[in-house]
N, C-alpha and C positions, 0 to 999 in steps of 0.2 A: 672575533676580530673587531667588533664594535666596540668592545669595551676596552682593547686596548688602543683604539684611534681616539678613546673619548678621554683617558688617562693619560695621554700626551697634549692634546689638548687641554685639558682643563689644569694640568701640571704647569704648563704655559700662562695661561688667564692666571693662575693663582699667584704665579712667580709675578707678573705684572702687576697683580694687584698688592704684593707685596714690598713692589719698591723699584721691580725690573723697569718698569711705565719710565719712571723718571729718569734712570741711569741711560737709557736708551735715549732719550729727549737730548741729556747734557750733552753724549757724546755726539751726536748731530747737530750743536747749537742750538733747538728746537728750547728758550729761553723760555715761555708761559709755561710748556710741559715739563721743563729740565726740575722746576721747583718741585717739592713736595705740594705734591695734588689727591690728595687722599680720597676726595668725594668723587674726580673722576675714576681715578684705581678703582675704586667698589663700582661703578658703575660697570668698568672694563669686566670685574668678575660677574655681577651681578646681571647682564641684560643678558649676555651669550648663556647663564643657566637657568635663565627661564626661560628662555628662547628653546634651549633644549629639549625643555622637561615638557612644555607645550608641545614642541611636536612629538615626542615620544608619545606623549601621553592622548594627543588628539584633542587637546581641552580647545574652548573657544578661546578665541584672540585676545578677548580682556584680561585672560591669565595670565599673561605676558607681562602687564601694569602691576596684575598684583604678586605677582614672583616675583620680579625687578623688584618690586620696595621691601617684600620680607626677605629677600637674599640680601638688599642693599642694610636692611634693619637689623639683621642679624652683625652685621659687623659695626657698624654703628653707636647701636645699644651696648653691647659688650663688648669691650676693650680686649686686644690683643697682649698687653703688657707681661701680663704674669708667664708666658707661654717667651717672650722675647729675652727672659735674665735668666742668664745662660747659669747664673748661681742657684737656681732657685729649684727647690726639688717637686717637678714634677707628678701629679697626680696619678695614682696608677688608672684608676676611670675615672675619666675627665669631665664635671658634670659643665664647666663651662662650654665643652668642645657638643655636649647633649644640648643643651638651652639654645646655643648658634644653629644649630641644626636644626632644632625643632620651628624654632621662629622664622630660620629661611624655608622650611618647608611646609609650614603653615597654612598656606591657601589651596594645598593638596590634601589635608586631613579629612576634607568633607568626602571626596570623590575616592581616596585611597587609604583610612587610615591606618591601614596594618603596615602598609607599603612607608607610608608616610612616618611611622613608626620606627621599622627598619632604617629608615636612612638617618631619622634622627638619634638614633643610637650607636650609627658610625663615629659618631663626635666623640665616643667614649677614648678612642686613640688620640685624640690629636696631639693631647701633653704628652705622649708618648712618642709621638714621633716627632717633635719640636725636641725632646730629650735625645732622644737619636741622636736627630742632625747637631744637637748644639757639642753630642761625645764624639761623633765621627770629624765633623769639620769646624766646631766650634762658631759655630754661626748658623742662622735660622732659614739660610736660603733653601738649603734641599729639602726642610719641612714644607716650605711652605709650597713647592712642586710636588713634594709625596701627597700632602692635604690636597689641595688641586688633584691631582691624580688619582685617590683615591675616591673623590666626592664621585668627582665627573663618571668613572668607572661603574659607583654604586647607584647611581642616578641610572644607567643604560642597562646595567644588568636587573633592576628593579621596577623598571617605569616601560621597558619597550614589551 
């Protein structure tokens, strides 16, 4: 049950970090939010999964600082671009969607690295389901709640 309340959730975070933050702002007049705000979006995904993964995991409080910045580094550092052209033929294993992963999971390596490993090898889908969504609906929204959903999912079924 956990891991299906944590796949709705983090489907949500992900959709917001993906562009929902802003659309939500325009349609409320909410004018500073309505713009593209990119470094708050990754904040939106990044503080709720280390907040997460801290408590799952029981780690001390400073873990919280350094998840927020390798979740917030991982999107960051590597661009979403190639995953967003809907012409572009996707990787069957995605070593960009590995590298994202392994860098936001980073400051769990020392305490869990098998675990740590595991979740950094989820990334191997992500060109894949950015492919999905862009044949089912021709646009990158349901990816980026499927990504969302599936982090958040492998994060509770892994770390609790």
């Amino acid at each position: 049950m956990g891991s299906i309340i944590a796949a709705v959730v983090g489907g949500i975070l992900y959709r917001l970090r993906g562009g929902w933050f802003s659309n939500i702002a325009r349609a409320i007049g909410w004018t500073w939010a309505g713009r593209q705000r990119t470094q708050t979006m990754r904040l939106i995904w990044s503080l709720p999964s280390a907040l997460l993964i801290v408590y799952l995991m029981s780690l001390p409080s400073w873990q919280i600082a350094a998840l927020t910045v390798s979740f917030f580094a991982s999107m960051a550092l590597i661009g979403n671009g190639d995953y967003l052209d809907t012409k572009r033929t996707q990787p069957l294993i995605d070593p960009v969607g590995i590298i994202r992963n392994a860098i936001a999971i980073a400051p769990v390596c020392y305490v869990e690295p098998w675990l740590a490993l595991a979740y950094a090898l989820t990334g191997a889908v992500h060109a894949q389901i950015y492919r999905l969504s862009h044949n089912v609906t021709g646009e990158s929204e349901l990816a980026e709640v499927l990504v969302g959903a599936l982090t958040w999912a492998t994060i509770v079924l892994l770390f609790q």
